[in-house]
Structure formats: structure tokens, C-alpha cells
HTML snippet that shows the backbone in 3Dmol.js (N, CA, C, O; Angstrom):
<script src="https://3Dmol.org/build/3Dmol-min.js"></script>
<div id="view" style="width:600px;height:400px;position:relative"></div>
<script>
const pdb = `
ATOM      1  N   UNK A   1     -22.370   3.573   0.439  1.00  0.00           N
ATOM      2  CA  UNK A   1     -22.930   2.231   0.417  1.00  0.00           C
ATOM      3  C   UNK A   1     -21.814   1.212   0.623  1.00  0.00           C
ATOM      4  O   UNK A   1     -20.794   1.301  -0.061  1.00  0.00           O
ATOM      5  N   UNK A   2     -21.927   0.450   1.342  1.00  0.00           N
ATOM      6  CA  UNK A   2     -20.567  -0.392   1.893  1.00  0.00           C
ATOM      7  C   UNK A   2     -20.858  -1.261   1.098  1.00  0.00           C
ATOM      8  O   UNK A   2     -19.888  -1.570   0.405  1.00  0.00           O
ATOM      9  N   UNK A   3     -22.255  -2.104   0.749  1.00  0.00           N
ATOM     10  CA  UNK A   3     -21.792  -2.896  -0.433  1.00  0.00           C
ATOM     11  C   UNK A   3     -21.178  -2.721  -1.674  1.00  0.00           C
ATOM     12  O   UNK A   3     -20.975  -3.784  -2.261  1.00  0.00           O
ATOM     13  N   UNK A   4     -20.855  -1.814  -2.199  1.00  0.00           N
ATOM     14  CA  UNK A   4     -20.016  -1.035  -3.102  1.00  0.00           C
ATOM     15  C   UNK A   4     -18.898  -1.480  -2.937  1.00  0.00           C
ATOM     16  O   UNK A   4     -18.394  -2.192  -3.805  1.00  0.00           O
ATOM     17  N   UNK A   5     -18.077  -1.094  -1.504  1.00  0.00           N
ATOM     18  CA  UNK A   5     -17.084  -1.139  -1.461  1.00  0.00           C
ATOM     19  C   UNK A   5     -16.324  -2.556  -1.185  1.00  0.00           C
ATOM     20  O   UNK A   5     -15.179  -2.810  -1.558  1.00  0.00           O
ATOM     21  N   UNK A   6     -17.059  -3.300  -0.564  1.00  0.00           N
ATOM     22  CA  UNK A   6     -17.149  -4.729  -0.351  1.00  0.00           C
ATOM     23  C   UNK A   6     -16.846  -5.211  -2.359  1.00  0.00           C
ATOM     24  O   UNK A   6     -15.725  -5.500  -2.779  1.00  0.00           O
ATOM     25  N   UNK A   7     -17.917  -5.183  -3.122  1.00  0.00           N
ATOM     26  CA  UNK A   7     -17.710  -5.720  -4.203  1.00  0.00           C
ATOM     27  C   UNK A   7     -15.894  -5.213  -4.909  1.00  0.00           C
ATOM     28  O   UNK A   7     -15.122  -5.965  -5.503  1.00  0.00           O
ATOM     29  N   UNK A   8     -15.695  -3.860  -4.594  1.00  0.00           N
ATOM     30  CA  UNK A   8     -14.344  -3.176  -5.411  1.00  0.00           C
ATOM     31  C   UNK A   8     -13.498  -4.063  -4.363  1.00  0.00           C
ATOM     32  O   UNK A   8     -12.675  -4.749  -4.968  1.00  0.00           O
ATOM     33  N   UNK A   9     -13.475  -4.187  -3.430  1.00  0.00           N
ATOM     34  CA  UNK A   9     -12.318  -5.112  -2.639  1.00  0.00           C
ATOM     35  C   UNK A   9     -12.583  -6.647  -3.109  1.00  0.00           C
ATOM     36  O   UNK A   9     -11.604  -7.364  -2.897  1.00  0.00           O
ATOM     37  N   UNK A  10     -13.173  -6.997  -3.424  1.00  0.00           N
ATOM     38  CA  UNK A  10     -13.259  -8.497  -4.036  1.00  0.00           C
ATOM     39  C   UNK A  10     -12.483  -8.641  -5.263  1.00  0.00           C
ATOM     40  O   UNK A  10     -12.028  -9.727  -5.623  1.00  0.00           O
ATOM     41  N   UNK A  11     -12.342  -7.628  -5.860  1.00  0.00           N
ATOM     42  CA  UNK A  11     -11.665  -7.560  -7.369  1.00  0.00           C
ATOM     43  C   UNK A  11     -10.069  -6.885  -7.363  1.00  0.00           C
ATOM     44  O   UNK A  11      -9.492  -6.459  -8.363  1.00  0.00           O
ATOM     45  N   UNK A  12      -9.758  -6.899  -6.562  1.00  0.00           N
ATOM     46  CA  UNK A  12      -8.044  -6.475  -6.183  1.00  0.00           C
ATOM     47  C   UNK A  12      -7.443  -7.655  -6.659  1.00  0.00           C
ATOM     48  O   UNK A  12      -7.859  -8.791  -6.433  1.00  0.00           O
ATOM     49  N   UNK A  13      -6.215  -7.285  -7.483  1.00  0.00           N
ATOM     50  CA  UNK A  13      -5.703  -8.390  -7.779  1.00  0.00           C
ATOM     51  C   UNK A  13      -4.311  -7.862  -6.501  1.00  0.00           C
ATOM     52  O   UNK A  13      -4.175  -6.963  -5.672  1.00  0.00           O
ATOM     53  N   UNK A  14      -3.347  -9.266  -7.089  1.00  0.00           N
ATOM     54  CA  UNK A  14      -2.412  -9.021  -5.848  1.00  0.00           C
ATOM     55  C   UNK A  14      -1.600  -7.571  -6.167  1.00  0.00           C
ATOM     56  O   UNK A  14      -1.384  -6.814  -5.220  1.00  0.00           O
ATOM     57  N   UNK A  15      -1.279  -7.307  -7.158  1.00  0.00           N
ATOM     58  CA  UNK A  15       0.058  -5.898  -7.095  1.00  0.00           C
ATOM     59  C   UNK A  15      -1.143  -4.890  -5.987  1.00  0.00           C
ATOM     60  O   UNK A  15      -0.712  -4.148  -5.104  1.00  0.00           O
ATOM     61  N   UNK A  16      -2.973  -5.111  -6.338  1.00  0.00           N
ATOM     62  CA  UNK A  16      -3.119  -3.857  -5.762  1.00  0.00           C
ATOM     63  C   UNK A  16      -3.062  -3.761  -3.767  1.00  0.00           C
ATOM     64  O   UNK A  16      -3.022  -2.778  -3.027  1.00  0.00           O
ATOM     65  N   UNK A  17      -3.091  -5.678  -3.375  1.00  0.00           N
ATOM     66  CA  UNK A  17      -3.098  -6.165  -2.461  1.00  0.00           C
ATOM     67  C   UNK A  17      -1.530  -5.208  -1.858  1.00  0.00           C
ATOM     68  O   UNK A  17      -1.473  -4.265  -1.068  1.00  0.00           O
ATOM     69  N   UNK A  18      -0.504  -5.865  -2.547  1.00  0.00           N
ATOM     70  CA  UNK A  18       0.923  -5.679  -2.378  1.00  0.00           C
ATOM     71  C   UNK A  18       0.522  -3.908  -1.839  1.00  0.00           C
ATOM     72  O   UNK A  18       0.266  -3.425  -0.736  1.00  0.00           O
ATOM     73  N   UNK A  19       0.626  -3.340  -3.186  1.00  0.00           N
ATOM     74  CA  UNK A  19       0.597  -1.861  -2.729  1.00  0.00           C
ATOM     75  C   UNK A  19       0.173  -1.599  -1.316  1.00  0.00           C
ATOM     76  O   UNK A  19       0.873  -1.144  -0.412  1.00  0.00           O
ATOM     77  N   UNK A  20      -1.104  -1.965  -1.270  1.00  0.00           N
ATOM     78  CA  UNK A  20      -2.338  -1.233  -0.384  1.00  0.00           C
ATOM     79  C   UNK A  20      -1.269  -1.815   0.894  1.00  0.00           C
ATOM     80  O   UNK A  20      -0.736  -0.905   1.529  1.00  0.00           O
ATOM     81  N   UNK A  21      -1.001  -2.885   1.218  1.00  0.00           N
ATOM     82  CA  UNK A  21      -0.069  -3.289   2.501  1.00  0.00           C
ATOM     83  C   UNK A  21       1.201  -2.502   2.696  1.00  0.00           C
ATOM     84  O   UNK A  21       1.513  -2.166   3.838  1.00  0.00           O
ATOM     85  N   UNK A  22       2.114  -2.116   1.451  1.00  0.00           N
ATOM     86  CA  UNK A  22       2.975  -1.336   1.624  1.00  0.00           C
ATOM     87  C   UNK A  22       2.385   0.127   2.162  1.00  0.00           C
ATOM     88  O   UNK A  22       2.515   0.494   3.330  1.00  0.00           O
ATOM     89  N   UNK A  23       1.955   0.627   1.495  1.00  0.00           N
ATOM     90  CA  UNK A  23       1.571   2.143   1.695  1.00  0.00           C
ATOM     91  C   UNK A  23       0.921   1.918   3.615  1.00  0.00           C
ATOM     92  O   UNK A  23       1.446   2.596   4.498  1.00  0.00           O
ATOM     93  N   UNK A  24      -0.131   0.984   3.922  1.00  0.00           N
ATOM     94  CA  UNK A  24      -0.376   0.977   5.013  1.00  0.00           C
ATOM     95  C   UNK A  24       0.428   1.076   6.526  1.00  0.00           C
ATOM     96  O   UNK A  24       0.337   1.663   7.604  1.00  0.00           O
ATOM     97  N   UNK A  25       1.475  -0.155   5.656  1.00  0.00           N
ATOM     98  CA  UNK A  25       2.614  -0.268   6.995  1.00  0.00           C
ATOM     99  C   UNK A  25       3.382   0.710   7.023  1.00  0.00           C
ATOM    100  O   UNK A  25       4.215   0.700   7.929  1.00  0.00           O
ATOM    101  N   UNK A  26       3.383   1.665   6.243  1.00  0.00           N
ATOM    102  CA  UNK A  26       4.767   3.006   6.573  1.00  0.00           C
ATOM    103  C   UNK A  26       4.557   3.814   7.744  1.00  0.00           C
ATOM    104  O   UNK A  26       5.392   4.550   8.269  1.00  0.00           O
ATOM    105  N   UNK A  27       3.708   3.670   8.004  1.00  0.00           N
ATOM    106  CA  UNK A  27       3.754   4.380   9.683  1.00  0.00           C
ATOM    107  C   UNK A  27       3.760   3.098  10.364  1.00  0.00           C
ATOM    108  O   UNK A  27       3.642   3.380  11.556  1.00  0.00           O
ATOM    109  N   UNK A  28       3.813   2.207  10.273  1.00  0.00           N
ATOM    110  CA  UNK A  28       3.973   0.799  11.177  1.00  0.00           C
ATOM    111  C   UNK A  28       2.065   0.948  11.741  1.00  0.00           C
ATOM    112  O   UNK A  28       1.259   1.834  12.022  1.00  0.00           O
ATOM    113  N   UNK A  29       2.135  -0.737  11.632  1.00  0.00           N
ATOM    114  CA  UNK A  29       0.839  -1.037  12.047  1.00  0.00           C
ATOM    115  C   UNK A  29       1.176  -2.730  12.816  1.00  0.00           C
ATOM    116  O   UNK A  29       2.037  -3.477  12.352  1.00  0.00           O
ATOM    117  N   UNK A  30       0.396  -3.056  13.917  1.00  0.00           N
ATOM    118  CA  UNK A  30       0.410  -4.192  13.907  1.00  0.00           C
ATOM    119  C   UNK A  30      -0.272  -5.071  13.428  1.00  0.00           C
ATOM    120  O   UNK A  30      -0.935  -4.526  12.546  1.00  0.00           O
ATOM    121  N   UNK A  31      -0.628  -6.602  13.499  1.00  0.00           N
ATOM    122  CA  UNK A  31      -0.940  -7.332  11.995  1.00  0.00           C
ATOM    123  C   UNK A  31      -2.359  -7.666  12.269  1.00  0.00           C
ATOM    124  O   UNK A  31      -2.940  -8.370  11.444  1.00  0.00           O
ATOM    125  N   UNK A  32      -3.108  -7.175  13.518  1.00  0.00           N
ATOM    126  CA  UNK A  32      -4.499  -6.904  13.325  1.00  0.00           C
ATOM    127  C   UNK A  32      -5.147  -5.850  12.541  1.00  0.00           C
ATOM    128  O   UNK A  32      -6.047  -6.043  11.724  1.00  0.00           O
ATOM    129  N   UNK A  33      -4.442  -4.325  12.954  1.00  0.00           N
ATOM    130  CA  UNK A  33      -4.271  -3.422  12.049  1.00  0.00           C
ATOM    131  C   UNK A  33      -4.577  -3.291  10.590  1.00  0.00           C
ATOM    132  O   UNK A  33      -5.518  -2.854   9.927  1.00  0.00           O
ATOM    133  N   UNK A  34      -3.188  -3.946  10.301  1.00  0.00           N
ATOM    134  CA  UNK A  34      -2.978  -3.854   9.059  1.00  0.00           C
ATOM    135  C   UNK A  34      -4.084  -5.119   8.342  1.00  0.00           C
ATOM    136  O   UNK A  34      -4.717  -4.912   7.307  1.00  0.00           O
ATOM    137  N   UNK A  35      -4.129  -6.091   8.927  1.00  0.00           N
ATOM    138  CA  UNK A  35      -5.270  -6.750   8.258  1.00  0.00           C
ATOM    139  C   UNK A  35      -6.850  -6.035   8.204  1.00  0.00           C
ATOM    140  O   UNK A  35      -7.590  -6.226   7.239  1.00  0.00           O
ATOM    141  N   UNK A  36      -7.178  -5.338   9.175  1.00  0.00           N
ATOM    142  CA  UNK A  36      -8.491  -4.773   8.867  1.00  0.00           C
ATOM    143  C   UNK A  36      -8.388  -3.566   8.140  1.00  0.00           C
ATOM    144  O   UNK A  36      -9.367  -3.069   7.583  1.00  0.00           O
ATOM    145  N   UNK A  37      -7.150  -3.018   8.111  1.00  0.00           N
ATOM    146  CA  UNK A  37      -7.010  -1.652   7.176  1.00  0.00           C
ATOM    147  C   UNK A  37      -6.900  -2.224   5.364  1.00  0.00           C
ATOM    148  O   UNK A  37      -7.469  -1.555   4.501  1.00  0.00           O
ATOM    149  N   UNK A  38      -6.141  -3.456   5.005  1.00  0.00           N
ATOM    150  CA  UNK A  38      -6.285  -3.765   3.879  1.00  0.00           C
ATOM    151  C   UNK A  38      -7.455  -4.883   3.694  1.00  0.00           C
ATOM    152  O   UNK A  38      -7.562  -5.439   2.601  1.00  0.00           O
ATOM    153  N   UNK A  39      -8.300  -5.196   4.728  1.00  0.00           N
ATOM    154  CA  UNK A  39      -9.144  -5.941   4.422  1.00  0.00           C
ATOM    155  C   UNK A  39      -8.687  -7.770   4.023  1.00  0.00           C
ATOM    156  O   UNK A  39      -9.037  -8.517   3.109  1.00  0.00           O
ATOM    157  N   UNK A  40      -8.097  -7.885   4.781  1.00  0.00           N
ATOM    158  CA  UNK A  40      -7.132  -9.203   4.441  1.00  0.00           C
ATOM    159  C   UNK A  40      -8.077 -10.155   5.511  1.00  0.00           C
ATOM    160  O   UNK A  40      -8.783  -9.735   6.427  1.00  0.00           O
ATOM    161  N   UNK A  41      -7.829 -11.737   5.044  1.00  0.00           N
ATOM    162  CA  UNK A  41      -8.234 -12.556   5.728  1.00  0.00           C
ATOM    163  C   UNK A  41      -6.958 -13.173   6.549  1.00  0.00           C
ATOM    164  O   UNK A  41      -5.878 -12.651   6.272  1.00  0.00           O
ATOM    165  N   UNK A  42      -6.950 -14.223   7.528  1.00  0.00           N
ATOM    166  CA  UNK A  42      -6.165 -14.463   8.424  1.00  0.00           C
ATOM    167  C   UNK A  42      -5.072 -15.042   6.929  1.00  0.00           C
ATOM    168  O   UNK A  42      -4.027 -14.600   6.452  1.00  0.00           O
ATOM    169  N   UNK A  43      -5.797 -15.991   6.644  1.00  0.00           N
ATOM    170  CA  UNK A  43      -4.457 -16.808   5.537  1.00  0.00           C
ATOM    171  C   UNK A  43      -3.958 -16.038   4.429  1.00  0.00           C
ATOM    172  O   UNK A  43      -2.816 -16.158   3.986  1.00  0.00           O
ATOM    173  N   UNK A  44      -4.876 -15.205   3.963  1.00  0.00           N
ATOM    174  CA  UNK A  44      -4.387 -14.127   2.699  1.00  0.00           C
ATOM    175  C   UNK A  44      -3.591 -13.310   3.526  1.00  0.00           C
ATOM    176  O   UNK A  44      -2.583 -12.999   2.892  1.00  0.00           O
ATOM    177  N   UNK A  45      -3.589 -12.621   5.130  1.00  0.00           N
ATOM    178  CA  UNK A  45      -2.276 -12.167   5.434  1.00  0.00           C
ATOM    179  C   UNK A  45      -1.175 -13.001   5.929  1.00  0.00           C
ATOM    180  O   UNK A  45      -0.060 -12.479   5.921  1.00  0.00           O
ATOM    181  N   UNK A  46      -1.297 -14.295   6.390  1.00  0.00           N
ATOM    182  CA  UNK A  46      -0.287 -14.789   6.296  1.00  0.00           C
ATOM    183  C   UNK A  46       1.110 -14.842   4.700  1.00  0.00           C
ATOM    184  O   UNK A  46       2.335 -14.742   4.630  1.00  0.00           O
ATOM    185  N   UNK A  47       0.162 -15.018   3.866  1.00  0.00           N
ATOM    186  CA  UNK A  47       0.621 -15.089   2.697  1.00  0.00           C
ATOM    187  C   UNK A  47       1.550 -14.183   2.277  1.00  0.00           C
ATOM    188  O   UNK A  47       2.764 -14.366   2.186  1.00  0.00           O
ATOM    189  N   UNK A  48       0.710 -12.854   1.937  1.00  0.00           N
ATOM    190  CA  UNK A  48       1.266 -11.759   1.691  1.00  0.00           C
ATOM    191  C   UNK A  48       2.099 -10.974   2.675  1.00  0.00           C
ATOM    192  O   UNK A  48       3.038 -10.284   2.279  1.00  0.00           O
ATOM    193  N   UNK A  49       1.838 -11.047   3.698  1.00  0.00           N
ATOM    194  CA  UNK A  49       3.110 -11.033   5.043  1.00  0.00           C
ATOM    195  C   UNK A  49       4.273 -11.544   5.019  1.00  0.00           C
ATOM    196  O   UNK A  49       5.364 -11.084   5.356  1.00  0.00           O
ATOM    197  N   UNK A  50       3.907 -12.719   4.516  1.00  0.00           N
ATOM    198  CA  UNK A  50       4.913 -13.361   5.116  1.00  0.00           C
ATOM    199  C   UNK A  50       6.154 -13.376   3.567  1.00  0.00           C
ATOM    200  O   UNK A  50       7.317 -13.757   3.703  1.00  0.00           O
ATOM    201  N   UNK A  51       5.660 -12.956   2.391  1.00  0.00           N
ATOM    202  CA  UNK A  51       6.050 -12.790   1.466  1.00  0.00           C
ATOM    203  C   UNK A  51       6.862 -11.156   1.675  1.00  0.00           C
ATOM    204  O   UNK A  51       8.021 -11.044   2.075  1.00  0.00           O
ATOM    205  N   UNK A  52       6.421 -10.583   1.495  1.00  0.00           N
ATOM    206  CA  UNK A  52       6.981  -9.020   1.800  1.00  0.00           C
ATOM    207  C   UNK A  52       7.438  -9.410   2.417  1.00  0.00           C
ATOM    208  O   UNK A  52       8.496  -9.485   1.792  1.00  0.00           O
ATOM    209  N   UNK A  53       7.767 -10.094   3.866  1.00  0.00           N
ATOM    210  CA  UNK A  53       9.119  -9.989   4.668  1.00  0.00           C
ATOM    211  C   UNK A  53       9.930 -10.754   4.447  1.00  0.00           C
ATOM    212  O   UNK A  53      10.899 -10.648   5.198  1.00  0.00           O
ATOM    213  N   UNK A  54      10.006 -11.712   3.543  1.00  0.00           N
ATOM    214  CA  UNK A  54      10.756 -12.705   2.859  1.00  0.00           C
ATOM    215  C   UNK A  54      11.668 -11.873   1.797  1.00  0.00           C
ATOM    216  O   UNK A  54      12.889 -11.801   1.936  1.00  0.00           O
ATOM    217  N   UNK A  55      11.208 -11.463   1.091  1.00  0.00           N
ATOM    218  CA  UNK A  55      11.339 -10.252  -0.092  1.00  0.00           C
ATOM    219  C   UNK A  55      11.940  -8.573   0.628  1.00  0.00           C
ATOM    220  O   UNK A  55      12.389  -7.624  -0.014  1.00  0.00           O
ATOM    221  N   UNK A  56      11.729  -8.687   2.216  1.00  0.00           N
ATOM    222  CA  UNK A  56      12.343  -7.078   2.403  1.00  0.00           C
ATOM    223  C   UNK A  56      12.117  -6.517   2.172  1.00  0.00           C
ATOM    224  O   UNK A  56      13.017  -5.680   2.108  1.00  0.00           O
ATOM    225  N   UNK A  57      10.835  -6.037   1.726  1.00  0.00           N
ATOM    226  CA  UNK A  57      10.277  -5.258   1.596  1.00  0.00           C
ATOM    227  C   UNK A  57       9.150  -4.131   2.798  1.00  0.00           C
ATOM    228  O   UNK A  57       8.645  -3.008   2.826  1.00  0.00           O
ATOM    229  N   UNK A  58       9.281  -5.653   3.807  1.00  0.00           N
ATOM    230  CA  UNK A  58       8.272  -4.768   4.997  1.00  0.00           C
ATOM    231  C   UNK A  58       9.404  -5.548   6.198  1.00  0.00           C
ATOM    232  O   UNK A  58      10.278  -6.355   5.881  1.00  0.00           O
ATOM    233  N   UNK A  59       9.136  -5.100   7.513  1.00  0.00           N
ATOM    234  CA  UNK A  59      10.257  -5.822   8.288  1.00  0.00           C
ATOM    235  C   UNK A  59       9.273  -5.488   9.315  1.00  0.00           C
ATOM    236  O   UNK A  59       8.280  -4.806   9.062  1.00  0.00           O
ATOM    237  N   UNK A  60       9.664  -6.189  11.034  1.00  0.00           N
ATOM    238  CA  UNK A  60       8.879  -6.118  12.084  1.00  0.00           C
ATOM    239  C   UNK A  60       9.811  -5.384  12.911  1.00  0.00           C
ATOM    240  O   UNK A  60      10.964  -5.731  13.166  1.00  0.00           O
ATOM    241  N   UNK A  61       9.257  -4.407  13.283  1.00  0.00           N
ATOM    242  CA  UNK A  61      10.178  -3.540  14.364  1.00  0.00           C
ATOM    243  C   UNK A  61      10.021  -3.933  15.650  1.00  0.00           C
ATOM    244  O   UNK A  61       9.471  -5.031  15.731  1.00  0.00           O
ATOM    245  N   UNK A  62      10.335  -3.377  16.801  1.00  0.00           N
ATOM    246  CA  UNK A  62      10.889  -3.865  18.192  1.00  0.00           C
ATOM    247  C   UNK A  62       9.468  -3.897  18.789  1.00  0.00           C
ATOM    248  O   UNK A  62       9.110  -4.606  19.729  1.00  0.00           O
ATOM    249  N   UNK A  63       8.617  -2.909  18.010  1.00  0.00           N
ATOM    250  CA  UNK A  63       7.031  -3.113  18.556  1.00  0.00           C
ATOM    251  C   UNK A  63       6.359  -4.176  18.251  1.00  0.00           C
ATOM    252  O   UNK A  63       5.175  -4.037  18.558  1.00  0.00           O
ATOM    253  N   UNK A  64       6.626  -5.302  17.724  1.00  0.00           N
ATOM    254  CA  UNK A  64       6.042  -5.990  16.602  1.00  0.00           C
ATOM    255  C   UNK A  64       5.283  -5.553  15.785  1.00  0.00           C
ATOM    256  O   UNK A  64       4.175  -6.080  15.690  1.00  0.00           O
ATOM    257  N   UNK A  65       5.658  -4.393  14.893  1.00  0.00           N
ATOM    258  CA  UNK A  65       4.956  -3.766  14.408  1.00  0.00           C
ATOM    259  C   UNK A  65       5.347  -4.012  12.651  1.00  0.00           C
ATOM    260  O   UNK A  65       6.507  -3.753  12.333  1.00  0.00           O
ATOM    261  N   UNK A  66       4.480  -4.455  11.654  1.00  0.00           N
ATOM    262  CA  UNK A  66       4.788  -4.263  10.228  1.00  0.00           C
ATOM    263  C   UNK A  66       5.198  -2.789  10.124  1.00  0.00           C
ATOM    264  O   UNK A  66       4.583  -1.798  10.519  1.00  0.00           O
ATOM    265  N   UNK A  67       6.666  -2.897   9.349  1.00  0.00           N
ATOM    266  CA  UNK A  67       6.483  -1.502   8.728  1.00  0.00           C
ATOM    267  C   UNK A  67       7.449  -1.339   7.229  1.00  0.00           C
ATOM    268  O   UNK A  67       8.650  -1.607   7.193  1.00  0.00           O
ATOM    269  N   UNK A  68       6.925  -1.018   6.450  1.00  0.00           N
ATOM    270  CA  UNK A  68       7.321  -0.811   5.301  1.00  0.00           C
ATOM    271  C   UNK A  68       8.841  -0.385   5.337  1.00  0.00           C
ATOM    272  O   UNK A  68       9.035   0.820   5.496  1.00  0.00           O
ATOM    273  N   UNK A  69      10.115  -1.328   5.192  1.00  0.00           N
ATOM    274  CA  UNK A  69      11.629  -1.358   4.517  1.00  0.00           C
ATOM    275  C   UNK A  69      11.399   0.256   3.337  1.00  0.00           C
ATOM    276  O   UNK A  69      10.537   0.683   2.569  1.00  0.00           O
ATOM    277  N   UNK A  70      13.177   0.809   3.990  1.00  0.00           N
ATOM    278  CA  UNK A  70      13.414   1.528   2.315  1.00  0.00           C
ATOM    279  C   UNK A  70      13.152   0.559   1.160  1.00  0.00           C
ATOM    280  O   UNK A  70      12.340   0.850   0.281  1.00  0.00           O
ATOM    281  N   UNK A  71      13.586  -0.172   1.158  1.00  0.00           N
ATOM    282  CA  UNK A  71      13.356  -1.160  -0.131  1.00  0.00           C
ATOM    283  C   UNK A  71      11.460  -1.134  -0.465  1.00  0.00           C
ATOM    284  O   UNK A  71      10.826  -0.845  -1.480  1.00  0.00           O
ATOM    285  N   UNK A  72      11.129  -1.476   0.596  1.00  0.00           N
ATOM    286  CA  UNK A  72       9.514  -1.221   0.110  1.00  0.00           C
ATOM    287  C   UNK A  72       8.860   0.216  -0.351  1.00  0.00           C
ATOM    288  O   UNK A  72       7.772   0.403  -0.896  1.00  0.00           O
ATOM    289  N   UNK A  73      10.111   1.409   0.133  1.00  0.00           N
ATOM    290  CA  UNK A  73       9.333   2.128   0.058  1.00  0.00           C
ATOM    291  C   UNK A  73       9.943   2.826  -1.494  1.00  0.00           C
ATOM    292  O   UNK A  73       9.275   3.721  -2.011  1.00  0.00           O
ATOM    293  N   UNK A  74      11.134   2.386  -2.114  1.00  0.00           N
ATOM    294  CA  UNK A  74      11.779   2.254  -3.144  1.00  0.00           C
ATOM    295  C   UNK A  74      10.566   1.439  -3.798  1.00  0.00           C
ATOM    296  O   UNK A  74      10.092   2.151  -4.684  1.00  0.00           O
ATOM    297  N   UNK A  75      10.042   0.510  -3.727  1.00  0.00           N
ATOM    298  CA  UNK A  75       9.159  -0.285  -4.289  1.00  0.00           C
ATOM    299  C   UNK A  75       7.716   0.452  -4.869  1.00  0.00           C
ATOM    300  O   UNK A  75       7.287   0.376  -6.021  1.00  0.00           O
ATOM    301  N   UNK A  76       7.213   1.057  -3.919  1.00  0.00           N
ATOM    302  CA  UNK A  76       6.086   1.878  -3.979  1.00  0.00           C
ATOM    303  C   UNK A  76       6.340   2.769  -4.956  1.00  0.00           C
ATOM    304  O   UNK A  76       5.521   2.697  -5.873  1.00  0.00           O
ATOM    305  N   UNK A  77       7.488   3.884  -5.142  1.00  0.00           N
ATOM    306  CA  UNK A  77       7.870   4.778  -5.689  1.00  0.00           C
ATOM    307  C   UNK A  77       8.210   4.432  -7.045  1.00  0.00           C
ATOM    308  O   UNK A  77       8.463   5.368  -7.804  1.00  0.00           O
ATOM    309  N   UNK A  78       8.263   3.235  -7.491  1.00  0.00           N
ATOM    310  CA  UNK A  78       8.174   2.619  -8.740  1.00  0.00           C
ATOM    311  C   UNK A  78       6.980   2.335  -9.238  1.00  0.00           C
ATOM    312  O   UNK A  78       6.566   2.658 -10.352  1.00  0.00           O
ATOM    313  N   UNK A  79       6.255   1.548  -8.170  1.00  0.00           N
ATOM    314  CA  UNK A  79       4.722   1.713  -9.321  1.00  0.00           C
ATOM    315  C   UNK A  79       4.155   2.614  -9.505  1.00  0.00           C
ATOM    316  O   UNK A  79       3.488   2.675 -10.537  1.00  0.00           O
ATOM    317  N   UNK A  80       4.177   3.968  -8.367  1.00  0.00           N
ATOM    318  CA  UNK A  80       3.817   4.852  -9.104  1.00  0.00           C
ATOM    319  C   UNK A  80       4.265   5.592 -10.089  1.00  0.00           C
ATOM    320  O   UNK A  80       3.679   6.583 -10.525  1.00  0.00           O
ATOM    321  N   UNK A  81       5.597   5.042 -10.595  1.00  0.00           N
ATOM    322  CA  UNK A  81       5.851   6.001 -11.700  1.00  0.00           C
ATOM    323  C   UNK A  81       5.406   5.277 -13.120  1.00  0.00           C
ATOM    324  O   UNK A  81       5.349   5.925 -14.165  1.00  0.00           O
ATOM    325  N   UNK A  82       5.080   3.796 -13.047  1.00  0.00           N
ATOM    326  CA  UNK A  82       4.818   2.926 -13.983  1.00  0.00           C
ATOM    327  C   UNK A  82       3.458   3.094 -14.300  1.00  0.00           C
ATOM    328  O   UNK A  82       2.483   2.693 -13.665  1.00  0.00           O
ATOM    329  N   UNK A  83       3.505   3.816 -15.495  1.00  0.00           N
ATOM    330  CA  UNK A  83       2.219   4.192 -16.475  1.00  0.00           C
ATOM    331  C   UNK A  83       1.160   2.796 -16.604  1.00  0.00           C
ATOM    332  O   UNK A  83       0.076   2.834 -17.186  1.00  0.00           O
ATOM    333  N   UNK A  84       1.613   1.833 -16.070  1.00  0.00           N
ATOM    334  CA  UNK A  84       0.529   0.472 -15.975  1.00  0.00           C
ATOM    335  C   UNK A  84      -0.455   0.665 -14.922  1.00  0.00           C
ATOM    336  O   UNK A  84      -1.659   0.444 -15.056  1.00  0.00           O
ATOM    337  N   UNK A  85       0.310   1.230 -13.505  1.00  0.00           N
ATOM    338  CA  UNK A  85      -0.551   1.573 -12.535  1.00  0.00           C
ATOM    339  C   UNK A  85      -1.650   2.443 -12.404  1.00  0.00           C
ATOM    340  O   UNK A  85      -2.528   2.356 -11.546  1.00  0.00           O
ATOM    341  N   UNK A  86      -1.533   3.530 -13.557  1.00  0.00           N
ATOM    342  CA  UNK A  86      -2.227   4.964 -13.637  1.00  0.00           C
ATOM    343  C   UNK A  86      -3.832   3.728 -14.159  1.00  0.00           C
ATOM    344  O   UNK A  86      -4.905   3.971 -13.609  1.00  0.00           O
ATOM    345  N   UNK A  87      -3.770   2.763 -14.991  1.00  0.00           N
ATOM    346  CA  UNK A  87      -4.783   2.233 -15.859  1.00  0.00           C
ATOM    347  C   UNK A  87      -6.082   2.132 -14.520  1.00  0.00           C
ATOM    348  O   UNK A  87      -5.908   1.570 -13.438  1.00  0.00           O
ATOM    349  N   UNK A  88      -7.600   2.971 -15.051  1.00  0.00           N
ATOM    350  CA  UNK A  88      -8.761   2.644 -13.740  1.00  0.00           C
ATOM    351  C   UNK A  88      -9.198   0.877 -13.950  1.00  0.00           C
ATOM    352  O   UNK A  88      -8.422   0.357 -14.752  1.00  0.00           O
ATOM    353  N   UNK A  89      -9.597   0.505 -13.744  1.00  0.00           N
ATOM    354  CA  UNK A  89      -9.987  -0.821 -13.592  1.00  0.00           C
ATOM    355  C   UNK A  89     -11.364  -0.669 -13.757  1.00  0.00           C
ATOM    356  O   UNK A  89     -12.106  -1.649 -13.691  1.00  0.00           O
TER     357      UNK A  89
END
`;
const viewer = $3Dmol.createViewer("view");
viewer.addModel(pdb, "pdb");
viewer.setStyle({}, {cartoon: {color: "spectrum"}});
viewer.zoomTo();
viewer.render();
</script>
């Protein structure tokens, strides 16, 4: 049921925003891509785009392609070890 899934994406706060963009861009995506894969609007990916690459965490390769920095991917590998993340919502 897609309205299901529609309502659970309305309730993402940002760390789960953050994540879901990191984990996406590690194979590199471009920023149509990656906006319909995390479900982002044009200005909510400006935002969070433009933040992660501010922060180094995601960088644009020669393709113009988002793709998740070691540092991002150092990043990822921390929340999952942080027993806050395991919590279901």
C-alpha cells in the first residue's frame, strides 16, 4: 500500500533524512536520482545537499554525480554503531 509508505516518509526526522542520502549516494547518484530515491523535494534537497557538501561528507565527482566522502562513509559507520539508532520509531 503506497499510502503507508507515503505517511512513514512524512515522519523522518533529519538524522534519518541525513542517513538515507548518505547510504544512497555511495554508489554515486545524480541529484534527480538521489532526490527521488530519498524522496526529497527540490528545496529540502537543496538544503540537505548542500549541507553534506559543506560538511564533506558527500562530494560531486567528475560525473556530476553525489557520492558519499570517506568521511561520510566514516559517518554512517557511526550511527550504526550508536545504540540510539537501533530505537523503532
Amino acid at each position: 500500500d503506497n499510502g503507508l509508505e507515503v505517511a512513514v516518509m512524512v515522519n523522518r526526522d533529519r538524522h534519518d533524512i541525513v542517513i538515507d542520502i548518505l547510504k544512497k549516494a555511495s554508489s554515486g547518484k545524480n541529484k534527480t536520482e538521489l532526490m527521488r530515491d530519498v524522496n526529497l523535494s527540490f528545496s529540502q534537497s537543496r538544503l540537505y545537499l548542500g549541507n553534506l557538501l559543506e560538511n564533506e561528507l558527500l562530494e560531486i565527482d567528475e560525473r556530476r554525480h553525489f557520492k558519499t566522502t570517506k568521511k561520510g562513509l566514516e559517518f554512517l559507520k557511526k550511527c550504526e554503531e550508536c545504540p540510539l539508532f537501533k530505537w523503532h520509531k
